[in-house]
C-alpha positions in Angstrom: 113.3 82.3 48.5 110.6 82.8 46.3 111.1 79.9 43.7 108.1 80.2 40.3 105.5 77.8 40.2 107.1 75.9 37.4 110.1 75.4 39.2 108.1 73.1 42.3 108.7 70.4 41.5 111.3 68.5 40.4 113.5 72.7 41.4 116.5 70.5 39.9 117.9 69.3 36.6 116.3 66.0 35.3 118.4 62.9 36.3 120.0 65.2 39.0 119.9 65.6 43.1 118.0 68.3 44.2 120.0 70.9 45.7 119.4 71.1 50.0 117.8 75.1 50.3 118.4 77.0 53.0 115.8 78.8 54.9 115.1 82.7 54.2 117.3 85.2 55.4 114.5 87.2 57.0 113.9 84.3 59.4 117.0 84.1 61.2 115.7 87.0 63.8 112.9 84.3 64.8 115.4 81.8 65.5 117.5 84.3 67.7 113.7 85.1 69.6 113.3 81.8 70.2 116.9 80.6 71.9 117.6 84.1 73.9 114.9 83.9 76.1 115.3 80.0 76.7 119.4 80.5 78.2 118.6 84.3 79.4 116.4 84.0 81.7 117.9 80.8 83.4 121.8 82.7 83.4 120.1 85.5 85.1 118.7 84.2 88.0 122.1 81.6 88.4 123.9 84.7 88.1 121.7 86.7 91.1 121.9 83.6 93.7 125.7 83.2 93.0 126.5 87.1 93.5 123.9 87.1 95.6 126.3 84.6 98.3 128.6 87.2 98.2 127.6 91.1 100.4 125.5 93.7 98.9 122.6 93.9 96.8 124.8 95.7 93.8 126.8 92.4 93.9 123.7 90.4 93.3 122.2 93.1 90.5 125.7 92.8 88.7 125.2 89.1 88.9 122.1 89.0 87.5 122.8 91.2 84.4 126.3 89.5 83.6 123.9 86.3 83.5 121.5 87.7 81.3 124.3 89.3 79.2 126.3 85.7 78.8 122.8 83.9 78.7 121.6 85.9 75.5 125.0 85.3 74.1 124.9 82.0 74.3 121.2 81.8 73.0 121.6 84.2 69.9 124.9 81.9 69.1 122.9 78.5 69.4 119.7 80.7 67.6 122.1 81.4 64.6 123.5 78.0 64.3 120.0 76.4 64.6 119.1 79.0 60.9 122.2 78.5 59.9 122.1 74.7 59.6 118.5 74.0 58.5 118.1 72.6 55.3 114.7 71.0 53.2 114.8 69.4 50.1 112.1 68.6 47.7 112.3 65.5 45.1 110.3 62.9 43.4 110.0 60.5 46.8 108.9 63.1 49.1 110.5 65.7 51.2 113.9 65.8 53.1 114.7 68.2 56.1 118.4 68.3 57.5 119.3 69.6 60.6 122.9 70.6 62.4 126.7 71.0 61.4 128.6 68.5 63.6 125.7 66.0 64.3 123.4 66.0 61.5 120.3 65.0 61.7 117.9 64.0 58.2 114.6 63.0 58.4 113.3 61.5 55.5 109.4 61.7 54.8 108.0 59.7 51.8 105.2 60.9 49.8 103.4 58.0 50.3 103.8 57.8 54.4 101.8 61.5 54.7 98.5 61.6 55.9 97.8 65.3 56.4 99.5 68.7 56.1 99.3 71.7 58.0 100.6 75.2 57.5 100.9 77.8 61.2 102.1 81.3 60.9 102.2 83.2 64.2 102.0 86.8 64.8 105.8 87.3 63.9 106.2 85.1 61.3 103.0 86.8 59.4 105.1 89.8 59.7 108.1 88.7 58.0 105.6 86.4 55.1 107.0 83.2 56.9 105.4 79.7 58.0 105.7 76.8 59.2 105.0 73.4 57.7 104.1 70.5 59.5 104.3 67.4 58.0 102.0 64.2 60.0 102.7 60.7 58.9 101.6 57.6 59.0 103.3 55.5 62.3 103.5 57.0 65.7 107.3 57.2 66.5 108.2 61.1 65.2 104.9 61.2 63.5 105.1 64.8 62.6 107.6 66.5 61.2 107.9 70.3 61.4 110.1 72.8 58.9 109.7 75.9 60.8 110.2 79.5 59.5 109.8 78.8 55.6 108.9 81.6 53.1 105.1 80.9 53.3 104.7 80.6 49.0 107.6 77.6 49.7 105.3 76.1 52.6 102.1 76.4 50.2 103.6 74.7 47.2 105.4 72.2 49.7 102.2 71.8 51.3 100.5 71.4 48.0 103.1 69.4 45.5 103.0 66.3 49.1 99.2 66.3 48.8 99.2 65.4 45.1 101.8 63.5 45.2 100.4 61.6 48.7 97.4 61.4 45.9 98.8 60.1 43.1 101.0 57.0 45.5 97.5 56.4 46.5 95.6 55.7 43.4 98.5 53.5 42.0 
């Protein structure tokens, strides 16, 4: 989601909310890479020892792959929920990340409670023109908050428009 220059900030109507945006579509395959290993692996080798109590080595090699099979399932579903449900918003007192369907979770991160900004693209998300923000403040209880998986233009002018206006809260 590629949004001009002149639309960072306020990205909503004066004397208006700013809409929640979703994450980029293109992202949604680094969420899946990141769950499927995670319940994969784990269902596999439950699956092995549990057919593996029973005779025969076929038993146990069925075992395993029906594991992996429901454990990459059950990872790509929780992947695509994780994309599906991640939200950041951008307005005059800082930024806004919202996370989950049933039990949402929003953190809230003031302009003025920033004290540094960093940007990390990995391998596969400089393939796919993604990164991830991270967001340190001031306090040490959930002192950083991370937005992974962003169009990187979005994570630069995030990054950028929080520093100024981290700035600005300063000098007043």
């Amino acid at each position: 989601m590629n949004l001009p220059a002149a639309a960072m900030p306020p990205m909503h109507e004066p004397g208006s909310e700013p809409a929640w945006q979703p994450l980029p579509p293109r992202s949604r395959a680094l969420f899946l890479l990141g769950t499927m290993p995670t319940f994969a692996l784990p269902a596999a080798i439950a699956g092995y020892w549990l057919a593996s109590l029973g005779d025969g080595m076929l038993l146990a090699i069925g075992g395993a792959a029906a594991g992996l099979l429901l454990g990459a399932l059950a990872g790509a579903w929780l992947g695509l929920k994780h994309y599906r449900y991640t939200f950041w918003r951008l307005d005059e007192e800082g930024l806004a990340v919202r996370r989950g369907r049933m039990w949402q979770r929003e953190t809230r991160v003031p302009a003025t409670r920033v004290q540094h900004l960093d940007i990390k693209r990995g391998p596969l998300q400089r393939g796919r023109d993604l990164a991830t923000l991270v967001v340190h403040t001031a306090g040490t209880r959930h002192s950083a908050v991370t937005l992974p998986n962003l169009d990187a233009a979005d994570a630069e002018r995030l990054r950028d428009h929080l520093a100024v206006q981290g700035e600005h809260d300063d000098e007043d």
